[in-house]
Backbone as CSV, one residue per row, in Angstrom:
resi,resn,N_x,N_y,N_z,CA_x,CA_y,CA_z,C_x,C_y,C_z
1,UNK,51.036,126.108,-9.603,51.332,126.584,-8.267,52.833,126.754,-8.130
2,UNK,53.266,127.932,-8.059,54.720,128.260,-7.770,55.037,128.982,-6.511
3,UNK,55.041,128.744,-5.379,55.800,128.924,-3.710,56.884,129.802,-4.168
4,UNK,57.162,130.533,-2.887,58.361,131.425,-2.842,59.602,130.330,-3.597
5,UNK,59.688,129.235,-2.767,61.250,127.866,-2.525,60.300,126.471,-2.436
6,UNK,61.206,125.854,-3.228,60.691,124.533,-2.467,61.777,123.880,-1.910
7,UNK,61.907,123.453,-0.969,63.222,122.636,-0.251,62.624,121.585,-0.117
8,UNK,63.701,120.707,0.032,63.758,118.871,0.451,64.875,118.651,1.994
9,UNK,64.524,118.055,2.871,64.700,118.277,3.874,64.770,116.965,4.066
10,UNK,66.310,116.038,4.394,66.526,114.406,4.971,67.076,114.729,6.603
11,UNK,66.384,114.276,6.938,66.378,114.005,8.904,66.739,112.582,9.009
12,UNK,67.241,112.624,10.258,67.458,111.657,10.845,65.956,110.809,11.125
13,UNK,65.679,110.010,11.399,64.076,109.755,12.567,64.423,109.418,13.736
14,UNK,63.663,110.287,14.227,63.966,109.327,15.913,62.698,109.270,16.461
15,UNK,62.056,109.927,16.039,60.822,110.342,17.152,60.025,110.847,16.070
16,UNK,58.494,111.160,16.072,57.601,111.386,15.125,57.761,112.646,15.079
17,UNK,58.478,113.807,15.951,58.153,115.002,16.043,59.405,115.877,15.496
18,UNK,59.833,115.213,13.809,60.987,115.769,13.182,59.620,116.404,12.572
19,UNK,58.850,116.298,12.067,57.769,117.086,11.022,57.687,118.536,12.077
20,UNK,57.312,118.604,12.790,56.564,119.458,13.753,58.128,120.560,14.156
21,UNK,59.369,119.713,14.419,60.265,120.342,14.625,61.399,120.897,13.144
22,UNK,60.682,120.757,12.166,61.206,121.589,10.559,60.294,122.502,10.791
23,UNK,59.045,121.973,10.633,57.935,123.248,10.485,57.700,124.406,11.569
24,UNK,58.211,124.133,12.639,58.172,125.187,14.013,59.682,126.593,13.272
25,UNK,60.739,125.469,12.915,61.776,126.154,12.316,61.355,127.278,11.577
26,UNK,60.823,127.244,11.011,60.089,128.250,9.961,58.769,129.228,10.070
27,UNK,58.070,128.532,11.389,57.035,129.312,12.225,57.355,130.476,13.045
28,UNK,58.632,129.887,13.878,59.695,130.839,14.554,59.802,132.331,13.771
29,UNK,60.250,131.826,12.480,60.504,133.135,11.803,59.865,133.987,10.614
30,UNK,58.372,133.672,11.216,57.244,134.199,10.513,57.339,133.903,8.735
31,UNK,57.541,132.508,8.069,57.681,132.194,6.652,56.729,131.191,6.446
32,UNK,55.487,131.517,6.037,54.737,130.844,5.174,54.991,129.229,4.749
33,UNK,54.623,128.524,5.585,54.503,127.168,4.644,53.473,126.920,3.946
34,UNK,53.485,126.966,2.366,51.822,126.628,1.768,51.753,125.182,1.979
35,UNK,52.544,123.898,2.022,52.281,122.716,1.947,53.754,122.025,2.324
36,UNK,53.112,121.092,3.092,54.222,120.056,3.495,53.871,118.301,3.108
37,UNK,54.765,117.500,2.760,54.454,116.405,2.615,55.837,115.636,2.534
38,UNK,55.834,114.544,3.474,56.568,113.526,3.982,56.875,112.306,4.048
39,UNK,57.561,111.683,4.198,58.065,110.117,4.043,58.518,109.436,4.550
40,UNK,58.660,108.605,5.435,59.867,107.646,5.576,60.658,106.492,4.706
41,UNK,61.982,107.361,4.619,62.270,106.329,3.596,63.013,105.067,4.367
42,UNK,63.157,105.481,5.306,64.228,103.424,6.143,63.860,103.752,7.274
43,UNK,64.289,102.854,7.935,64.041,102.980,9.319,64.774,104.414,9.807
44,UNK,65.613,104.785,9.568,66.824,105.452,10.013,66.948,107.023,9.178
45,UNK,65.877,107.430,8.207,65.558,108.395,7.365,64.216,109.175,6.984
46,UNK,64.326,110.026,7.116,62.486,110.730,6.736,63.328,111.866,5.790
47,UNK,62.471,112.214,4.638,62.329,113.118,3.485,61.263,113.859,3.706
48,UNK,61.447,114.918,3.555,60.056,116.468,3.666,60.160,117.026,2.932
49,UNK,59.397,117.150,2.101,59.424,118.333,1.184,58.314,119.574,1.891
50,UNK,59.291,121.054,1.470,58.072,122.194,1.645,58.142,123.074,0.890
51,UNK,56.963,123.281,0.764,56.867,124.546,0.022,56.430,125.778,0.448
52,UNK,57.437,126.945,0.370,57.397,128.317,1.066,57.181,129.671,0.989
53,UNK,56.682,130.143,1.217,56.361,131.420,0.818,57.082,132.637,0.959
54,UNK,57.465,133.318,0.120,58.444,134.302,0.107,58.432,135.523,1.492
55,UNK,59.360,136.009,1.895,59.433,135.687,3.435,60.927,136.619,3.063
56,UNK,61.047,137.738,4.375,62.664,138.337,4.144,63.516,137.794,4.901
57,UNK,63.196,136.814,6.108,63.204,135.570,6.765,63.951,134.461,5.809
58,UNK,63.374,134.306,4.947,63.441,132.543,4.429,64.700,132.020,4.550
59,UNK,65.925,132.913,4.010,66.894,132.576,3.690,67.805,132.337,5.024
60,UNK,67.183,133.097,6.445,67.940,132.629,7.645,67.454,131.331,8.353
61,UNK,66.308,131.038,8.035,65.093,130.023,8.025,65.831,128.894,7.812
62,UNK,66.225,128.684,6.182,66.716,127.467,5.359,68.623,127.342,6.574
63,UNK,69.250,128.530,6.399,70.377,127.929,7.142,70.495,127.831,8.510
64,UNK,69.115,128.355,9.621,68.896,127.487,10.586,68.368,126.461,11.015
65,UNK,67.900,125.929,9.691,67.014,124.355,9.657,68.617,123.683,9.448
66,UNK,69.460,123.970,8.846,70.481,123.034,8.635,71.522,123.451,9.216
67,UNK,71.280,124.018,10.680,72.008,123.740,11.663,71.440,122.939,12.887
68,UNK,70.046,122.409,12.731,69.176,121.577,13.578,69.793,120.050,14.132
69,UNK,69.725,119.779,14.665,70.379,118.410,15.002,68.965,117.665,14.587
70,UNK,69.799,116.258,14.017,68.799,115.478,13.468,68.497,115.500,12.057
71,UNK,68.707,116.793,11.529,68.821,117.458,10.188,70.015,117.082,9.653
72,UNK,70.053,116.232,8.260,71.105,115.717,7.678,71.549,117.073,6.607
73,UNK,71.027,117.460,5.848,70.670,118.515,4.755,69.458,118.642,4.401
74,UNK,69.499,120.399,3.760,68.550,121.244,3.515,68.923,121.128,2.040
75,UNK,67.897,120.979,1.130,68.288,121.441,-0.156,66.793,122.106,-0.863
76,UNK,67.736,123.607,-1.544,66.588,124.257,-2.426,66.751,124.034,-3.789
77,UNK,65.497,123.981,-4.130,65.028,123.416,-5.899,64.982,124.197,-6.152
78,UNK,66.203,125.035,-6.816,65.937,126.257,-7.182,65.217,126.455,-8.150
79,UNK,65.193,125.685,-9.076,64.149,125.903,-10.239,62.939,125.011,-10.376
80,UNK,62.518,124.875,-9.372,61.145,124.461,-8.913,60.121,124.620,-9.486
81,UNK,59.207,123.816,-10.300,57.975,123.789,-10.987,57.338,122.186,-9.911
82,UNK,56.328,122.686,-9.380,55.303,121.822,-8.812,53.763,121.793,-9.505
83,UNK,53.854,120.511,-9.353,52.740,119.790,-10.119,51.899,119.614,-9.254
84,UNK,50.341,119.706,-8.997,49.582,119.310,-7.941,48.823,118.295,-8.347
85,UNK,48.456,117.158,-7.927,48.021,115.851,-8.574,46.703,115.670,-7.146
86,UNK,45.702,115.517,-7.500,44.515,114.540,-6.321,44.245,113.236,-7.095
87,UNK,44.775,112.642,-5.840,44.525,110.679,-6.137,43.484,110.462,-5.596
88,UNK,42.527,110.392,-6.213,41.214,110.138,-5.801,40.996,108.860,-4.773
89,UNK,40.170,108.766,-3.758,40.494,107.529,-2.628,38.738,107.080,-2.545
90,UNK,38.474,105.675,-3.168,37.073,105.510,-2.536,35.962,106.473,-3.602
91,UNK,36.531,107.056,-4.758,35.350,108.265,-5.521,35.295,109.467,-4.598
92,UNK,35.709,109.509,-3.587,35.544,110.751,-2.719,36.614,111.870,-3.118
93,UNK,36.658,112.546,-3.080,38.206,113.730,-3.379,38.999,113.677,-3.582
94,UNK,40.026,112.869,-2.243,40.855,112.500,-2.346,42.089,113.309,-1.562
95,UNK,43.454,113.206,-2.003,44.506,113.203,-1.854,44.831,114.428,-2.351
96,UNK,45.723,115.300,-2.506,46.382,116.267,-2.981,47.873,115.909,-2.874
97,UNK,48.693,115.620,-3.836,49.970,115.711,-3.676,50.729,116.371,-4.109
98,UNK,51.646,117.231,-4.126,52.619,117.987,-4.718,53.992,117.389,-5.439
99,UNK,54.300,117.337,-6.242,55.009,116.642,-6.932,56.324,117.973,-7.353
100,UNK,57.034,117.953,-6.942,58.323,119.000,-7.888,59.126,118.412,-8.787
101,UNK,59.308,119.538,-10.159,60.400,119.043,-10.723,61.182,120.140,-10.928
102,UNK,62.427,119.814,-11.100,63.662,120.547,-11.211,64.597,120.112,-11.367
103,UNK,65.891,121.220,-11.495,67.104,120.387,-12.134,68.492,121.468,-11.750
104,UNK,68.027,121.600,-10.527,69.059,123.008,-9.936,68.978,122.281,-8.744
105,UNK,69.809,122.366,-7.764,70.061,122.389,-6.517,70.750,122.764,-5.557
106,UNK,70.566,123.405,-4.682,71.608,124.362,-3.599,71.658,123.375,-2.398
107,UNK,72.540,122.893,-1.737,72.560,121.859,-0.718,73.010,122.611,0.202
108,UNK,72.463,122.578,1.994,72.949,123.228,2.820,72.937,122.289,4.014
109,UNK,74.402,121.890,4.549,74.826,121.232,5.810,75.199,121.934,6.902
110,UNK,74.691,122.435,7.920,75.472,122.770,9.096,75.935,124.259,8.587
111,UNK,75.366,124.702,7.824,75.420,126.123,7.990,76.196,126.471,6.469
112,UNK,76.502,125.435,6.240,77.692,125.944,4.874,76.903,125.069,3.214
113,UNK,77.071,126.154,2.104,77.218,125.314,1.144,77.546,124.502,0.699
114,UNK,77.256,123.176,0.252,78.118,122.564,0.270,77.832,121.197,-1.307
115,UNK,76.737,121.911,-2.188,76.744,121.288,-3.333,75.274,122.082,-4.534
């Protein structure tokens, strides 16, 4: 499974509705999310990964998500290979997780490049 982008996305947390307010970001401007999946990593941090669908959009998408307040940085995997893994729960189906690997990264703060 290869998505237009995959980005990684560290927010602030404040409120449960940082998921809903990345993904509206990108609804706004008609770009495909095939899959989202999320984390909290501290009290004080949430990680998102998404994966996106190619879009003539995307690229104003990614640098108005990282002008969002609450939004620490946007970063694209540019060379993105995702792995899809189901953790089976109970013998029933299960889980689907998306796993990326890569070894490129474009970092975007507040509108500017910045690694």
């Amino acid at each position: 499974m290869t998505p237009g982008r995959v980005i990684r996305v560290r927010a602030h947390y404040r409120d449960p509705g940082i998921v809903e307010r990345i993904a509206a970001n990108f609804r706004r401007l008609w770009v495909d999310v095939e899959w989202i999946q999320g984390s909290r990593v501290d009290q004080e941090w949430y990680e998102v990964y998404l994966g996106l669908g190619d879009s003539k959009n995307l690229d104003l998408a990614i640098l108005n998500l990282s002008k969002t307040v609450g939004v620490e940085s946007v970063e694209v995997l540019e060379d993105a290979r995702v792995d899809r893994r189901v953790i089976p729960i109970n013998g029933n189906k299960g889980i689907t997780v998306y796993v990326p690997v890569y070894s490129k990264v474009t970092r975007y703060s507040w509108g500017e490049v910045s690694g």
